[in-house]
N, C-alpha and C positions, 0 to 999 in steps of 0.2 A: 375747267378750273375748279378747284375743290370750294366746299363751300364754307366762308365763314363765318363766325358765332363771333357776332360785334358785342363788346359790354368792357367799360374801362376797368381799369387795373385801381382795385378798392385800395386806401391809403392803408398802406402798413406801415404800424407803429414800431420802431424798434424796443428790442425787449433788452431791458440792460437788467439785473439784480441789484436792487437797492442797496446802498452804500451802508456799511455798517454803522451802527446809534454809536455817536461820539459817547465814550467810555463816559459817566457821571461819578463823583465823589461819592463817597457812602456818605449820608447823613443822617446825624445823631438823633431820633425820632425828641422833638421839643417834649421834653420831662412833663408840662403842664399840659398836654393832648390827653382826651378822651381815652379810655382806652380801643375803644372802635375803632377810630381814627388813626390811634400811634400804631396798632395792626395792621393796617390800609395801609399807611406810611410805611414800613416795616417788609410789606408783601410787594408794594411797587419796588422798591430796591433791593428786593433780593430776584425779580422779576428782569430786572434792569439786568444784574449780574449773568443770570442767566442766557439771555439774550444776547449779551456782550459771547460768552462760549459758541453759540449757535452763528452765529456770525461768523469767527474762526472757523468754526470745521466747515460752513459754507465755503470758506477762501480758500482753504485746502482742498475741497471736493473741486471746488474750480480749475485747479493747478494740474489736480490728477488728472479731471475729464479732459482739459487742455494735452498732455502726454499721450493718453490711450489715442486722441482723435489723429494727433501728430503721427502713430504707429498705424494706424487702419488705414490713414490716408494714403499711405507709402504704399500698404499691399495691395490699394482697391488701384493701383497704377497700371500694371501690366494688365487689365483685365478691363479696364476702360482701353487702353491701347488696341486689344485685341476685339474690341467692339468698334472703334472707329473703324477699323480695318476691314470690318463686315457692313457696317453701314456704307461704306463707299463704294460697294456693289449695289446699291439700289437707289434708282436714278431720284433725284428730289428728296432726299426721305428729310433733309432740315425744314424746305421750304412748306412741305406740307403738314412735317411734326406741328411747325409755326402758326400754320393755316387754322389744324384742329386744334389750338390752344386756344379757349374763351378767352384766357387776358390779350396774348401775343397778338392776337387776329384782329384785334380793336385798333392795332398802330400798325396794320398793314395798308397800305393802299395798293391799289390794281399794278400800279407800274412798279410798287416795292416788293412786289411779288413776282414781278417779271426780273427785276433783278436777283432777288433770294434764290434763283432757279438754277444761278452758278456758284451757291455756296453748295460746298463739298464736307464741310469739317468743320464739324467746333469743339473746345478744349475750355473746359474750366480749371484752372488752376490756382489753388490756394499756396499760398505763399507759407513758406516754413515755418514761421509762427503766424499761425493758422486768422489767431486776433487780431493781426493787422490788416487783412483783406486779402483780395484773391485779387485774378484778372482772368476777362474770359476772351479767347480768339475766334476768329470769325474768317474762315480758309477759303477763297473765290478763284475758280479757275477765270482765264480770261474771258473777258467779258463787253458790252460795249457802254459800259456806264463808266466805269472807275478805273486806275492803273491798279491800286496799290491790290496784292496779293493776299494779305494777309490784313483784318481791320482787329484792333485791340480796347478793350476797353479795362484800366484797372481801378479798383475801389482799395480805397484807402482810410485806417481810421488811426487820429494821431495818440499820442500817450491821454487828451485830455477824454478822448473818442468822439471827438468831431469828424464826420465822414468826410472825404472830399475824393475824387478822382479826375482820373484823364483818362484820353484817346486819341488814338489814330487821327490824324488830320487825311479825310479821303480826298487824292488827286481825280476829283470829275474830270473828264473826258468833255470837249467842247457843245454846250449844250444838254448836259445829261444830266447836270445837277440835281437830281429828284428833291431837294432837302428847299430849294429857289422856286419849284414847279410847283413844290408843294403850297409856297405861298402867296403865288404867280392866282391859283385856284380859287383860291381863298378870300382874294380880292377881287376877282372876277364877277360883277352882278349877273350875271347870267348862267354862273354853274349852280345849278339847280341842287346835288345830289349832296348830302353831307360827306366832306372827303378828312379822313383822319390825318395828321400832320404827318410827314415821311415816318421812317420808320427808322433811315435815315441822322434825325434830326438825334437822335440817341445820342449819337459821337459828334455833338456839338460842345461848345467847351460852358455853355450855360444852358442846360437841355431842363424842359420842363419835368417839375417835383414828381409828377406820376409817372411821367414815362422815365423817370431813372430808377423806377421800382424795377424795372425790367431787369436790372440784374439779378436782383434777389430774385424775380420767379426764375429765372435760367436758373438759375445756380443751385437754388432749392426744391425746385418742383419738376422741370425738365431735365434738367442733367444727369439725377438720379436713374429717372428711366424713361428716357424719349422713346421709348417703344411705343408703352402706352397709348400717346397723344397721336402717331403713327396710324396705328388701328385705330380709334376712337369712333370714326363711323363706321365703321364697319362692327363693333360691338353696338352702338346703337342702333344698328341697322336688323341686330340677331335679336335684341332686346325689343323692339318695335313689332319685329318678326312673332317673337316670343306671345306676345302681348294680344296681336290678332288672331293668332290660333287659338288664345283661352278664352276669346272674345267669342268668337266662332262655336267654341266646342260649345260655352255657356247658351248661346241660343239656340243649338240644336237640342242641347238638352230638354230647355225649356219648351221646345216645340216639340219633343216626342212627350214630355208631362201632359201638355193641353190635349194632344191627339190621345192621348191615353183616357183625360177627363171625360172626355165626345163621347168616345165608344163604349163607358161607363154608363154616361148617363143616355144613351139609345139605348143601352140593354135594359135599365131603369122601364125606360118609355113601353118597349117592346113588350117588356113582363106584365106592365101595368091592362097594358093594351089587350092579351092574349085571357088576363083574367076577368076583365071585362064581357070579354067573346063567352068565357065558357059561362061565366052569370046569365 
């Protein structure tokens, strides 16, 4: 079993762009101010105005980037297509993408890893207009945990952009409910070992704050290029590699310097010795 890299999934904040400065009246700098002051007065409102422009072309830069994302999305299609198509020649490669993920790894438990073994396929897909959310698929050959084939999970955010989503309700198989074991465990005084809640519990319809971050790393950080996560030890492993041989070369070097100091200083000795003799 591959090995994994425990550590929770750190709260991400979403990033929205601040709301544009409610537009202000111009006012008339009070006739009896300073003149320092009616300046000051004078420069905040014309600052004000400025900033009301820069705001605009922020909403418009918003509009466009929304169009371009809507047109790359479309062509980055058939080319994830043709990636799923190759990743499905190699046996495990979700389960263990999953495994070498530091967030992902943290909500796996042993038995959700015994399940993950029959997914085949995942698919994130963003929704046409891209700002209201995606949903990502989750493709399991049969299996003996669950019926259903396909598990879904979509994210949703309304006009005010409040987030919400749904899922898949998974038909457990009698006794295999990993999401029940998991907290069968948990309550058990005698399980010794700290066991992460299923992994499972995701596609619950009230699933804990940190583990519903788990879309956003799918979506944002694996989807892009589950290769990576794939290899991941194995580049640590050339990197560790790496690392001993300069370890290595550094002490030999250092031990042909000090062999070198020796032999210096016996010739030192030797000469001293030889002029002594002929005195």
């Amino acid at each position: 079993m591959a090995t994994r890299r425990q550590s929770a999934i750190p709260p991400q904040s979403k990033k929205s762009r601040p709301a544009a400065a409610p537009k202000q009246e111009n006012k008339v700098p009070a006739p009896n101010l300073p003149k320092g002051e009616k300046e000051q007065q004078e420069a905040i409102e014309r600052i004000d105005e400025v900033q009301n422009e820069i705001d605009r072309l922020n909403e418009q830069a918003s509009e466009e980037i929304l169009k371009i994302e809507q047109k790359y999305n479309k062509l980055r299609q058939p080319f994830f297509q043709t990636r799923s198509e190759l990743i499905a020649k190699i046996p495990h490669f979700w389960v263990t993408t999953f495994i070498n993920h530091p967030q992902v790894s943290a909500l796996l438990g042993e038995e959700d890893e015994e399940a993950m073994r029959y997914l085949t396929r995942v698919e994130v897909i963003e929704f046409e207009d891209i700002k209201s959310g995606y949903r990502i698929d989750f493709y399991f050959d049969e299996n003996p945990y669950f019926e259903n084939k396909v598990l879904s999970k979509e994210f949703h955010l309304n006009e005010s952009g409040d987030p919400s989503s749904k899922s898949t309700e998974i038909r457990w198989k009698s006794g295999k409910d990993l999401t029940k074991r998991s907290s069968q465990m948990q309550s058990d005084s005698n399980w010794q070992q700290e066991e992460p809640d299923s992994f499972f519990m995701w596609f619950a319809d009230y699933p804990d704050v940190d583990v519903d971050e788990l879309g956003e790393v799918i979506k944002e950080d694996i989807w892009p290029n589950p290769l990576q996560y794939y290899l991941f030890p194995d580049i640590d492993d050339d990197e560790g590699e790496a690392e001993d041989d300069e370890e290595e070369e550094g002490i030999d070097e250092d031990e042909y310097e000090d062999d070198g100091k020796e032999d210096k200083d016996d010739e030192k000795k030797e000469g001293k010795g030889d002029k002594g003799a002929d005195d």
